[in-house]
C-alpha positions in Angstrom: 148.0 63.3 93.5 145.7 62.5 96.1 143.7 65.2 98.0 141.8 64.9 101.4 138.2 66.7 101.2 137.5 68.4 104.8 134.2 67.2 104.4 133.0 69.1 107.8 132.3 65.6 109.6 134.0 64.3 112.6 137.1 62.7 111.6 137.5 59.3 112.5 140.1 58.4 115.2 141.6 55.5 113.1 144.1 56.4 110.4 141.7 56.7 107.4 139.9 59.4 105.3 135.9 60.2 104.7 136.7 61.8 101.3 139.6 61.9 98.8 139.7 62.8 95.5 142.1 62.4 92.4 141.3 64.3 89.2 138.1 64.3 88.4 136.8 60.9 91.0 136.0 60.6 94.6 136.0 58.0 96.8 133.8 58.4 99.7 133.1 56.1 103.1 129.8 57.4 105.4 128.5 56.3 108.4 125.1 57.5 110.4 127.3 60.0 113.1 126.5 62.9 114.2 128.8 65.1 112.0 129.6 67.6 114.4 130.5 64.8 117.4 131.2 61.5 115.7 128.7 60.0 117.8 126.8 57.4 116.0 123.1 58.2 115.3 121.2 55.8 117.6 118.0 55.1 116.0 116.4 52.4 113.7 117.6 51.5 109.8 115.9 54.0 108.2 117.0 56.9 111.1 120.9 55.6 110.4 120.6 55.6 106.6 118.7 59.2 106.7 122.0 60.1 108.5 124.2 58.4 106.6 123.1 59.6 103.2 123.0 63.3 104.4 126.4 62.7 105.3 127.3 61.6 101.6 125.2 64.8 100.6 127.5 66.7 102.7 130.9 64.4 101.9 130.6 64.7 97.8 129.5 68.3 98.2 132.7 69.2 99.9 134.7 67.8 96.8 132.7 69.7 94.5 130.1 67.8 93.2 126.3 66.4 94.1 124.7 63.0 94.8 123.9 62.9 90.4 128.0 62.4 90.6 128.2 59.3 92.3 128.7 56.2 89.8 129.0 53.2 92.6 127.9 53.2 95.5 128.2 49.8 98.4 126.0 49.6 101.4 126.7 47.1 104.2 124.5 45.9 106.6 124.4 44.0 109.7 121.0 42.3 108.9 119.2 41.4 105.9 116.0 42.4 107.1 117.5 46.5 107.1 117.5 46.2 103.3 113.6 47.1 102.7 113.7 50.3 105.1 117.8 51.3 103.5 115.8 51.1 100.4 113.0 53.2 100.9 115.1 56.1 102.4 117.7 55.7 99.5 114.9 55.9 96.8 114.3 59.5 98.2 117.7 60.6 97.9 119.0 58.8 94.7 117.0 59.5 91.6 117.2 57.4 88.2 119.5 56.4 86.9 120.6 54.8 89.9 124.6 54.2 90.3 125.3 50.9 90.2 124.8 49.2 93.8 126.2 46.5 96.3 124.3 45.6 99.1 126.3 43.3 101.5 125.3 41.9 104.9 128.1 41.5 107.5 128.6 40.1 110.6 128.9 43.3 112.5 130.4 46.7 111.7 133.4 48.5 113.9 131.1 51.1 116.1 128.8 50.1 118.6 125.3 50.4 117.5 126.3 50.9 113.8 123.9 49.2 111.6 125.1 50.6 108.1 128.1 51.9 106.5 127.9 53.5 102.8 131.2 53.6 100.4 130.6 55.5 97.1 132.8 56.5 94.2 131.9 59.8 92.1 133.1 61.4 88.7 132.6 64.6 88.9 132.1 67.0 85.6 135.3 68.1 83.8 
């Protein structure tokens, strides 16, 4: 059965959940807002990431577990040259071992001004 994490963030006005979890794994989708307004964090790569991965923080500690949980995590990106600075700022948060990692560059993301968006899949301790 499928339960929705009130992860404290701004829910998102288009039918879709931040946080859900089933058993012992969560599924996760983070974006650099603001989580008490929604409003997207208007700043450079590393300001959005820094947003968006205290945002996971907060998501995955909502469900019950901590950043160590997550397994997999995706990053998209509207432009290749963001990967050097999302890196830096992820190195400080995620420790070894890493989860396993996709880093894909899109065309654009939904929000005006986004420039990353972060799904990540957890298994927390039984």
């Amino acid at each position: 059965m499928i339960e929705v994490i009130d992860t404290g963030i701004a829910p998102s006005s288009s039918p879709v959940n931040d946080c859900i979890r089933v058993g012992r794994q969560v599924w996760l989708v983070v974006i650099a807002e603001d989580p008490a307004t929604g409003e997207i964090v208007d700043g450079d790569i590393e300001k959005q990431t820094r947003q968006t991965l205290a945002n996971l923080d907060q998501a995955i500690r909502a469900a019950g577990g901590t950043l160590a949980d997550i397994v997999q995590v995706q990053v998209f990106l509207i432009d290749k040259a963001d990967a050097a600075g999302m890196n830096r700022v992820y190195a400080e948060l995620f420790k070894k071992p890493y989860p396993v990692r996709a880093t894909v560059v899109v065309k654009e993301l939904l929000a005006a001004g986004l420039r990353i968006e972060i799904t990540a899949t957890a298994m927390l301790a039984g």
